[in-house]
C-alpha positions in Angstrom: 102.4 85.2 124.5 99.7 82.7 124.9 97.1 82.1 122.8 93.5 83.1 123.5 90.8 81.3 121.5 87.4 82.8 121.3 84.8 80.7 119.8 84.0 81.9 116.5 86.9 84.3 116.3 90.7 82.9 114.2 93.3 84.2 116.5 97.2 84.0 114.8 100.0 85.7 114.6 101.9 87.4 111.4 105.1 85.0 109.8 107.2 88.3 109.6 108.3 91.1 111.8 106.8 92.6 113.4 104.7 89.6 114.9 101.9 91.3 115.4 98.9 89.3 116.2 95.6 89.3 114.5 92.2 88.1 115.4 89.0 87.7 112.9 85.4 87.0 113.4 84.9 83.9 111.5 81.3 84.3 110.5 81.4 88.1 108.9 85.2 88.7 108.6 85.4 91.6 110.9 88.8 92.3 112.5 89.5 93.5 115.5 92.2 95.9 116.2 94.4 94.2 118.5 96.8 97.1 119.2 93.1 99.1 121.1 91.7 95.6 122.1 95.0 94.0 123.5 94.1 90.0 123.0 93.1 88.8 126.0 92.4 91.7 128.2 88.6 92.8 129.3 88.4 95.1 126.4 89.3 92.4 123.4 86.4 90.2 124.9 84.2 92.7 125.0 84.9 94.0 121.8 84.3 89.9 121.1 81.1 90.0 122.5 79.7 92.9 120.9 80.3 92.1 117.4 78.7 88.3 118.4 75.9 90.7 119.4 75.7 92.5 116.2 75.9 89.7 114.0 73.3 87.7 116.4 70.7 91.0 115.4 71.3 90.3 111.7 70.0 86.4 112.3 66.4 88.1 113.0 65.9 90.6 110.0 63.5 92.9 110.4 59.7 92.0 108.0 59.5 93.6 104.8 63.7 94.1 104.1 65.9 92.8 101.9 67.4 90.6 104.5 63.9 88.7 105.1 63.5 88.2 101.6 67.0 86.8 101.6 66.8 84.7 104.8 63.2 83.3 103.4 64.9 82.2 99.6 67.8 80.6 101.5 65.1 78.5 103.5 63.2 77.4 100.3 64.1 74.2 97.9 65.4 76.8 94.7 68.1 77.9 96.6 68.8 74.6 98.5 68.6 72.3 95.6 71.0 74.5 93.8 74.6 72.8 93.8 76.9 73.7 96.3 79.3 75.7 94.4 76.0 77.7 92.9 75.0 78.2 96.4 78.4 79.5 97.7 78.2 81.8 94.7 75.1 83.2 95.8 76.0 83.5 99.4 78.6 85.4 98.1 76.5 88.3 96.5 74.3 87.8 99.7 77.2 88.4 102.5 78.5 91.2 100.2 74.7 93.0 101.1 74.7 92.6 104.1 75.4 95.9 104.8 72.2 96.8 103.2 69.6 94.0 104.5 67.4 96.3 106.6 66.6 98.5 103.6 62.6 97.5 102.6 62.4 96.3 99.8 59.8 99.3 98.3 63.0 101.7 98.6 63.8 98.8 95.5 64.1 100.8 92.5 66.2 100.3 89.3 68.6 103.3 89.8 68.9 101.9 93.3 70.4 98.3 91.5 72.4 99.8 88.5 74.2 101.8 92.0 74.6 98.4 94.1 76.3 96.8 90.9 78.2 99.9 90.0 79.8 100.2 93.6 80.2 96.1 93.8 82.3 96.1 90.3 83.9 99.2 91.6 85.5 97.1 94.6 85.7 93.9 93.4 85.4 94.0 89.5 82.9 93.8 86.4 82.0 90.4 86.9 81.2 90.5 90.1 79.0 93.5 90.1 77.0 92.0 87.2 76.7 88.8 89.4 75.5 90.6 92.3 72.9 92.1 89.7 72.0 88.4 88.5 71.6 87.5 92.3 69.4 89.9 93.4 66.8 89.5 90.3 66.7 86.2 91.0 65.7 86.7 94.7 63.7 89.6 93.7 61.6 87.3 90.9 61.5 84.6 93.7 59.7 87.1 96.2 57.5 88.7 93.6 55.8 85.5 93.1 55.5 85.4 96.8 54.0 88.8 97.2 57.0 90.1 98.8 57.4 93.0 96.1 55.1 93.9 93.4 57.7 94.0 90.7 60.9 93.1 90.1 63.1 96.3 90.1 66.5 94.3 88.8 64.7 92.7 86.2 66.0 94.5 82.9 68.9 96.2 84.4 71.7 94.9 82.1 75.3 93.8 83.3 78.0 95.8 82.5 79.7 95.8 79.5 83.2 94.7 78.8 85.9 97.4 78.2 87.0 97.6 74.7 90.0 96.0 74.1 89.7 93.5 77.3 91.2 90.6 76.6 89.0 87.2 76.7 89.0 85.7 80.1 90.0 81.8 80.1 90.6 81.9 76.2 91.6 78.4 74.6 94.7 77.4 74.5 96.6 76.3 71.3 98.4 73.1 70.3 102.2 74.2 71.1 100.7 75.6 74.5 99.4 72.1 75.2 102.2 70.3 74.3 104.5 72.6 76.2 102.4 72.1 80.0 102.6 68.8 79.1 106.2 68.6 79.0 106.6 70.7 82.0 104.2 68.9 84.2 105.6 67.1 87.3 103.8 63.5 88.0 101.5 64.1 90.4 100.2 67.2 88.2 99.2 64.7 84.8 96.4 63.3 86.0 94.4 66.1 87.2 95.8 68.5 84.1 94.7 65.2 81.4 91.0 65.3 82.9 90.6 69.0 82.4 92.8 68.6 78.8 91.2 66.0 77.5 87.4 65.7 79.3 87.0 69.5 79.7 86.6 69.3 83.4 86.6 72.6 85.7 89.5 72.5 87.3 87.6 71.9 90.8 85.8 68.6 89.3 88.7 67.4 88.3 90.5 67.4 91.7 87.6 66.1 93.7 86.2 63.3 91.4 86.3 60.4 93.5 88.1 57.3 91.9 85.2 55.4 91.8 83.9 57.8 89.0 86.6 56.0 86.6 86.2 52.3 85.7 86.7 50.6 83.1 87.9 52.5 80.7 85.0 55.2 81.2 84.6 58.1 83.4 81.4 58.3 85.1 80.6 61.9 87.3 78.9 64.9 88.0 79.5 68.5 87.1 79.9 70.4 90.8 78.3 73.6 89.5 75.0 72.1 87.6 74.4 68.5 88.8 74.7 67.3 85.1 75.9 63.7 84.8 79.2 63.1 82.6 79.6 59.5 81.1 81.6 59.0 78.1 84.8 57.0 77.3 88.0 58.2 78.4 90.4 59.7 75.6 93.9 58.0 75.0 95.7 60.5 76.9 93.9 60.4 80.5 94.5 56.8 80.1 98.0 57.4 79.5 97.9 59.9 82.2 96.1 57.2 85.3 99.1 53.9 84.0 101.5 56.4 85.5 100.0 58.1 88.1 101.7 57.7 91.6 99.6 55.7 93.7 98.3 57.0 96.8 95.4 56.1 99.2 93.6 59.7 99.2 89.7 59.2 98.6 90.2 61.6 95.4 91.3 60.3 92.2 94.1 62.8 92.1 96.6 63.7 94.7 99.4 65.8 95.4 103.2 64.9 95.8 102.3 63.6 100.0 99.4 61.6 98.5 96.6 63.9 99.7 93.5 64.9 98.1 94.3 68.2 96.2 93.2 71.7 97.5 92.3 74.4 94.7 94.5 77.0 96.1 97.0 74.3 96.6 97.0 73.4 92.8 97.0 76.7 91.7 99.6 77.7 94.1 101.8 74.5 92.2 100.4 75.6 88.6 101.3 79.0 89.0 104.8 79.3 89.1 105.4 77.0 86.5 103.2 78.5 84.0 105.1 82.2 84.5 108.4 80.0 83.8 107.0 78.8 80.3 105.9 82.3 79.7 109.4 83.6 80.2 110.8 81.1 77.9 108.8 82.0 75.5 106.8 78.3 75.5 103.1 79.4 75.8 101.3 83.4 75.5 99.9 85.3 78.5 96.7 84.7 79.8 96.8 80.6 79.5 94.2 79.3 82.8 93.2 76.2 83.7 89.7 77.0 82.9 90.3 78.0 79.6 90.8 74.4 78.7 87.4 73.6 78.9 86.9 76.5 76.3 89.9 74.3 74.5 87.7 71.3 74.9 85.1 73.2 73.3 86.4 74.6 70.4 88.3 71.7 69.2 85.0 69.9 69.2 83.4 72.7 67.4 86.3 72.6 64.8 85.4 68.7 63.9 81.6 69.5 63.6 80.0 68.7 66.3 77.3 70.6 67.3 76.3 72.8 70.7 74.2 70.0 72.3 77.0 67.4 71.9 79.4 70.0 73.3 76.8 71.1 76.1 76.9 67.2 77.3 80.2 66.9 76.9 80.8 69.4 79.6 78.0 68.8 82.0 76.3 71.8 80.5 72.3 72.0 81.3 71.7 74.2 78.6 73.9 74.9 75.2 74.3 78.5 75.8 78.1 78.5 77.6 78.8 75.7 74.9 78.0 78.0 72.0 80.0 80.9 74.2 82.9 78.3 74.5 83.1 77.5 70.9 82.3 80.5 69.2 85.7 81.3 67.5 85.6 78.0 66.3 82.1 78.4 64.5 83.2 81.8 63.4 86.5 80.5 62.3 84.8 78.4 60.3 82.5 80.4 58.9 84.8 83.2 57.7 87.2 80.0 56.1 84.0 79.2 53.6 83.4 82.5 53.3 86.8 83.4 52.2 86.8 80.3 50.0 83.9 81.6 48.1 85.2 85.2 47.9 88.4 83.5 46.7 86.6 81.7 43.8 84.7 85.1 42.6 87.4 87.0 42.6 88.5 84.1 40.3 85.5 83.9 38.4 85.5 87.9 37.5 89.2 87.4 36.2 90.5 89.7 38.9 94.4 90.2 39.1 96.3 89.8 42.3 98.9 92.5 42.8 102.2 92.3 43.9 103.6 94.9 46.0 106.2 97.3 44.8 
């Protein structure tokens, strides 16, 4: 069967029986049911044209809705001067209400938000219902100082809590757990691993830094997500890590085993099944991510003293607040250590007896 292209519209064909083939509007995601709209008769291109149609009628959003508030934030500098991976975040939250953008915006009201998050974490989990939450008070505080609304109806609806029990997302990883990825890494996977070990890059920095941004002996960049400048020597190991790299010509500092730039899902897709390997031999815990080394990063550096705004700067943090959420068991660690110290000495100082078990 040939294949019919229709602009704006992926057209393919499934890898296993039974064959069947598959077409997607680009733009919105909807799919069109190939088996009632056979590709390439009358009826799939009109079924074509009328979701081009539909999604052509939610470029012009009606005055006073949602959607015109979120079409006229999109236009202005606070969402364009965010940085693209905040702004694909957003957009995000924004496709996901779609569904809802010709609802005016005085139907607003905080029962109405707590129910939009609630039914977002429902279908795509916690965190993304409280982002959805974030989202929409920021565009509603954006249009309130616009006179689009006269208050802000998300403004102190909180996120939703974390279950009890739930273990931390992208916790640190030990020393053993270091040692053994380190081991395990194939060549082309050092590099990119050191600069997210070592610098406390996001996994997403570290495979698109240019190699420009290193020179002579220091790394030079910018956070993706906040803008914030990184300049600080490189530690021993990422030094150790670019000797040995393969050499490539890719225009990304790091590159996979063809000597092409590095997609995420293409790292993660390389990372994942050696991590479940090391789990099964016992080499590192559940749970180990590649963002949880910039928690790693974090803590260790909380652990030698240093404080949150050292730690914010080290990771191209804006403000100290993720660096004092990245290093908090090491301040409390810490803590409770003098604490015990002193409890130890009282218990000392009163003459109190330790007792040895039966």
């Amino acid at each position: 069967m040939a294949v019919v292209h229709v602009k704006g519209f992926a057209t393919w064909q499934d890898r296993k029986p039974p064959y069947k083939w598959r077409c997607r509007h680009r733009k919105t995601g909807t799919m069109i049911d190939t088996e009632r709209f056979p590709l390439g008769s009358l009826a799939f291109f009109a079924e074509c044209a009328r979701i081009v149609a539909l999604n052509d009628k939610t470029d012009d959003p009606k005055p006073g809705t949602l959607g015109q508030l979120i079409a006229r934030y999109r236009a202005s500098v606070f969402f364009t001067d965010l940085a693209a991976r905040t702004r694909a975040d957003y957009q995000r939250c924004f496709d996901y209400l779609q569904p809802i953008a010709d609802t005016m915006l005085d139907r607003f009201t905080p029962p109405l938000v707590v129910k939009i998050r609630d039914k977002a974490a429902a279908k795509h989990g916690r965190r993304f219902g409280n982002y959805v939450k974030t989202v929409l008070a920021l565009t509603f505080a954006w249009g309130v100082e616009r006179g689009y609304l006269k208050a802000n109806p998300a403004m102190k609806i909180k996120g939703i809590r974390r279950p009890r029990g739930m273990a931390d997302a992208n916790r640190p990883w030990s020393d053993s757990e270091r040692d053994a990825v380190a081991a395990a890494l194939p060549a082309h996977m050092r590099l990119p691993v050191a600069l997210m070990m070592y610098c406390g890059l996001d996994p997403q920095d570290a495979l698109k830094i240019p190699p420009t941004a290193v020179s002579d002996g220091m790394i030079d960049a910018r956070r993706g997500k906040t803008g914030v400048a990184m300049w600080f020597p490189l530690p021993a190991p990422v030094v150790a890590a670019l000797a040995v790299a393969p050499k490539h010509d890719a225009i990304t500092l790091c590159a996979n085993s063809r000597g092409k730039p590095w997609t995420p899902s293409g790292f993660r897709a390389s990372w994942r099944p050696m991590r479940q390997a090391l789990e099964l031999a016992g080499a590192v815990q559940p749970g180990l991510t590649l963002k949880g080394l910039r928690h790693t990063v974090a803590t260790i550096l909380a652990e030698m003293g240093y404080d949150e705004r050292t730690i914010a700067d080290m990771l191209g943090q804006k403000t100290v607040e993720m660096a004092r959420h990245y290093s908090k068991r090491a301040n409390k660690s810490r803590k409770m250590s003098a604490v015990v110290t002193s409890f130890d000495a009282e218990l000392n100082r009163r003459g109190t007896k330790n007792v040895k078990p039966a």
